[in-house]
N, C-alpha and C positions, 0 to 999 in steps of 0.2 A: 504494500500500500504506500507504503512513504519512498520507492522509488517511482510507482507510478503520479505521484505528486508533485514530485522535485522536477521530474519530465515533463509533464504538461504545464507547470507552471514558468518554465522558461520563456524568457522573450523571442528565442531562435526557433526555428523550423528543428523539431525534433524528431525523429522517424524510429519504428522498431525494425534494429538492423544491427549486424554485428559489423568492425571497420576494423582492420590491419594495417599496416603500415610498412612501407621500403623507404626510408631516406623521408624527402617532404613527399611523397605519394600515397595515396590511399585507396585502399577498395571498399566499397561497404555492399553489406548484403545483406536489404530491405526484405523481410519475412515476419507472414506470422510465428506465432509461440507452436514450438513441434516443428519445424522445417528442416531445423542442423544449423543454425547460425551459432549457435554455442562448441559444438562441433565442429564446425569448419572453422570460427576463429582460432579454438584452441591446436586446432592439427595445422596451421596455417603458423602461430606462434610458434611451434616444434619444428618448424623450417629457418625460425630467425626470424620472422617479421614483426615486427612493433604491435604490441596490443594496443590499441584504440578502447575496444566496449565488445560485449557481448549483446549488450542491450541498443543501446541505441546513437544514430549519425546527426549528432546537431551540428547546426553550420550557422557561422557567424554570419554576420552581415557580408562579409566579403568573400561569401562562398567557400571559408576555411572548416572544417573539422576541430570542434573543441572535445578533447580528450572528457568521457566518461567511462573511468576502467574501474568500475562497479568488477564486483567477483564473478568469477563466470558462472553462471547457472544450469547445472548438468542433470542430464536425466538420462533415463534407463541404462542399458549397459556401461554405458559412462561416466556413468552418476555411480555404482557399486563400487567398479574398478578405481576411483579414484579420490574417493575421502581420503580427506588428511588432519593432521593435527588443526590448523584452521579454517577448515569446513565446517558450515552451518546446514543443516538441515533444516529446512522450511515447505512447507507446503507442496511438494510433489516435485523439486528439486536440492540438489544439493550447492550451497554454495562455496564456492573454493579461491579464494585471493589468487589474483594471477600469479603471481611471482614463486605459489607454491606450485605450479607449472608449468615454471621455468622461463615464464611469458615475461616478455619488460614492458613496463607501461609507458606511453608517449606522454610528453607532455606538450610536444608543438602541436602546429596547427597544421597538418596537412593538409593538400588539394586532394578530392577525390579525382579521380582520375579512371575509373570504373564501379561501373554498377555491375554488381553479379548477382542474377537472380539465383536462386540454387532448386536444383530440380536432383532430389532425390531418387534412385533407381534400386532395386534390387540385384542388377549385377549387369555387368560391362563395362568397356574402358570409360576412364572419366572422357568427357570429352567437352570445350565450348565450343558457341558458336554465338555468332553478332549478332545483334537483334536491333532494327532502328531503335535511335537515341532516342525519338518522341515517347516510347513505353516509359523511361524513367522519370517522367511527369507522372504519370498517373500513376507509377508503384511507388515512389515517394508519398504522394497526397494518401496515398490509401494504407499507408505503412504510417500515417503520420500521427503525434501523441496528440499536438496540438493546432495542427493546422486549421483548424475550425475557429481558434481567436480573432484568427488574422488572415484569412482567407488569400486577400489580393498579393499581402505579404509571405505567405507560404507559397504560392504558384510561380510568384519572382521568382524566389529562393529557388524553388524544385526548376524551373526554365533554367536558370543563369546554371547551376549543375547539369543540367541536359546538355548544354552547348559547351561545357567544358569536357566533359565525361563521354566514356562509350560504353557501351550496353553488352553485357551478356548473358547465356543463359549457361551454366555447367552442372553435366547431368554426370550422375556419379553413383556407384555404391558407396565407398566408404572416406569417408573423407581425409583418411591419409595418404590415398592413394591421388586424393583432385587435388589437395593443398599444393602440391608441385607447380598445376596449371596456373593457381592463382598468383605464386612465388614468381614464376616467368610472366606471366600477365604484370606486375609491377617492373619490373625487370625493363621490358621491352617499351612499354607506356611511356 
């Protein structure tokens, strides 16, 4: 409750999405709760890239990424296998401070630089593919905690990212197997 709080009561365009980091670049990836955004950030951090949030992609006025590295919130097989001394159990998740795996938390402001939609599979190669930029309007707005304050001011925000950013969708079994694409995906960006 008192994260969904502090998130919608922000002045910036906040989205539920999890965001990583290479250098000043970022990927975020706008889902609902149950998709793998806890998962893929965390197998994405086990690559080296900057934790951001598991939760959510606010952006300042200047279309930057302000670090929210809340603990990551893990469920089912991954939620057993990975309690620790500072994990909390709450409510049909486990929570676990990044840094007890292994993740470093950002404190700049990155550019997103990709939207990854995550499309979960039960088995075959990971694989992306581009999807027009105009879809990251409308998965931001509908991934959004508070964009209904400020309506005119959230579709800026989600446009002026559309035109910076590119779109993809990466369809995967397990996400330490996709974390690589997303690691070269920043790489190459």
């Amino acid at each position: 409750d008192v994260n969904q709080y502090v998130i919608a009561s922000t002045q910036h365009l906040a989205c539920h999405a999890g965001v990583v980091t290479l250098g000043d670049r970022a990927v975020a990836f706008p889902a609902q709760s149950g998709t793998g955004k806890s998962t893929m950030t965390m197998a994405c951090t086990k690559l080296g890239l900057g934790y951001v949030s598991d939760e959510a992609l606010v952006l300042d006025d200047d279309g930057r990424v302000l670090p929210y590295p809340r603990p990551l919130g893990l469920v089912g097989p991954v939620q057993a296998t990975l309690r620790s001394r500072g994990s909390v159990d709450v409510v049909g998740e486990t929570l676990v401070p990044p840094d007890e795996l292994g993740a470093v938390a950002v404190d700049a402001r990155p550019a997103v630089v990709a939207v990854v939609l995550l499309d979960r599979r039960t088995a075959g190669q990971a694989s992306l593919e581009q999807l027009p930029r105009a879809q990251i309007v409308a998965q931001l707005l509908r991934m959004s905690f508070n964009g209904w304050k400020d309506p005119a001011r959230a579709l800026r925000q989600a446009t002026a990212l559309a035109s910076a950013a590119t779109l993809f969708r990466l369809s995967y079994g397990e996400a330490a197997d996709a974390a690589p694409l997303v690691a070269r995906l920043l790489r190459d960006l």
